[in-house]
N, C-alpha and C positions, 0 to 999 in steps of 0.2 A: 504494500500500500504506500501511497506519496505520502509525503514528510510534508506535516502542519502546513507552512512556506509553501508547498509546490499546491499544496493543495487551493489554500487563500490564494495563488495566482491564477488557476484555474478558473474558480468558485470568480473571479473578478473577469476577467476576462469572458466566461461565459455572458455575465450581468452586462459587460460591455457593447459585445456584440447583439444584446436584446435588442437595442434600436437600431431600427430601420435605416437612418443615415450613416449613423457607424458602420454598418455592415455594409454599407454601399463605397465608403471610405477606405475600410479594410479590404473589400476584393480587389477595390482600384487597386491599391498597395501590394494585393497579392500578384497583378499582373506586372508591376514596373513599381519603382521607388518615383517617388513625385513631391512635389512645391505644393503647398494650399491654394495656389492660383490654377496650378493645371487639376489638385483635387476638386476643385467648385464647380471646374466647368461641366457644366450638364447637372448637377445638383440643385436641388429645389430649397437651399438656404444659403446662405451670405459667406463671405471668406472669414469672417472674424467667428459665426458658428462653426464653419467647419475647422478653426485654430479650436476651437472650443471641445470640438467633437475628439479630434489628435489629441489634446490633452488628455484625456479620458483614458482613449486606447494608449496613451505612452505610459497612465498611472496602474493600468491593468498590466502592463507588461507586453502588450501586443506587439507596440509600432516603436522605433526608435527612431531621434533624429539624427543627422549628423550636419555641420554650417558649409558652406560653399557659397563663398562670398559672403553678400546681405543675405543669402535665400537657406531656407533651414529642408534641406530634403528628407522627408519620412519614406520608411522600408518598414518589411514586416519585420519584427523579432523571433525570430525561431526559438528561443527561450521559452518565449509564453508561450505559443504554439505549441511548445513537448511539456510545457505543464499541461497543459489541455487534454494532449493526446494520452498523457500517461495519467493522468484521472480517467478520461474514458475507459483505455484497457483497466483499468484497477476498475471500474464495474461491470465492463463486458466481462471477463475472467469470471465475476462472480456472479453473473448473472449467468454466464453458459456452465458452470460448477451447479446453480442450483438447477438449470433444466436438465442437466443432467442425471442428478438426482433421482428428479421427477421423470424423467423417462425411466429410468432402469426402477422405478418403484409401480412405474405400471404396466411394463413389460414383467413384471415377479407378477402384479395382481393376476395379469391376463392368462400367463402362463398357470396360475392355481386354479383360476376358472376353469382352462381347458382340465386340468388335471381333475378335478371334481368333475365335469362334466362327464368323462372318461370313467372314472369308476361308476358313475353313475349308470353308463351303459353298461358295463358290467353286470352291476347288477340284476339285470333284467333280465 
C-alpha cells in the first residue's frame, strides 16, 4: 500500500482533476508542455483563471513549471501521475484479490450443489 504522502498526492490530484477546466488544462499539458497564453486558447475562461487553475494542478502535484525568459512553461509531473497510478493499482490488487475470492467461493458452492445433486440421483 502507498505511504501516507503518496497517498494525500493522489487523494489531491484526483480532487484536482474533478473540474472540468483543469482537466481540459491537464490533457492540453498531456499533449505538449505550454505558456497560459497558448493554455486559454480555445478555453471558455480568462488567462488569469486558467494561472488560477495551474496553480491548483502544481499544488496537487500534477503540473510543474519551469521560466524561459518572462514566460513560465507548465509540463505534466510524472510524480503525481505515479502517485495516482500507484493508488489505483493498490485498489485494483484488492479489488481483483477480493473477486477473487468471491469466485472461487462460488465455484466451491456450485461444485457442492452439483455434488448433492448427484447423490441425490443416486438415491433413487
Amino acid at each position: 500500500m502507498a505511504n501516507l504522502s503518496a497517498r494525500r498526492t493522489a487523494t489531491e490530484g484526483f480532487e484536482a482533476l474533478g473540474d472540468p477546466t483543469r482537466r481540459a488544462i491537464f490533457e492540453k499539458l498531456a499533449a505538449s508542455p505550454a505558456a497560459v497564453g497558448e493554455l486559454a486558447q480555445g478555453l471558455p475562461v480568462s488567462r488569469p483563471a486558467v494561472s488560477q487553475h495551474l496553480r491548483v494542478l502544481e499544488e496537487a502535484g500534477l503540473v510543474s513549471k519551469t521560466a524561459e525568459g518572462t514566460r513560465r512553461i507548465y509540463r505534466i509531473d510524472p510524480r503525481g501521475i505515479g502517485a495516482m497510478r500507484a493508488w489505483l493499482d493498490d485498489h485494483w490488487r484488492a479489488a481483483m484479490t477480493a473477486f477473487a475470492r468471491f469466485a472461487e467461493s462460488e465455484l466451491a458452492k456450485t461444485e457442492l450443489e452439483r455434488e448433492i445433486e448427484r447423490e441425490k440421483g443416486e438415491e433413487k
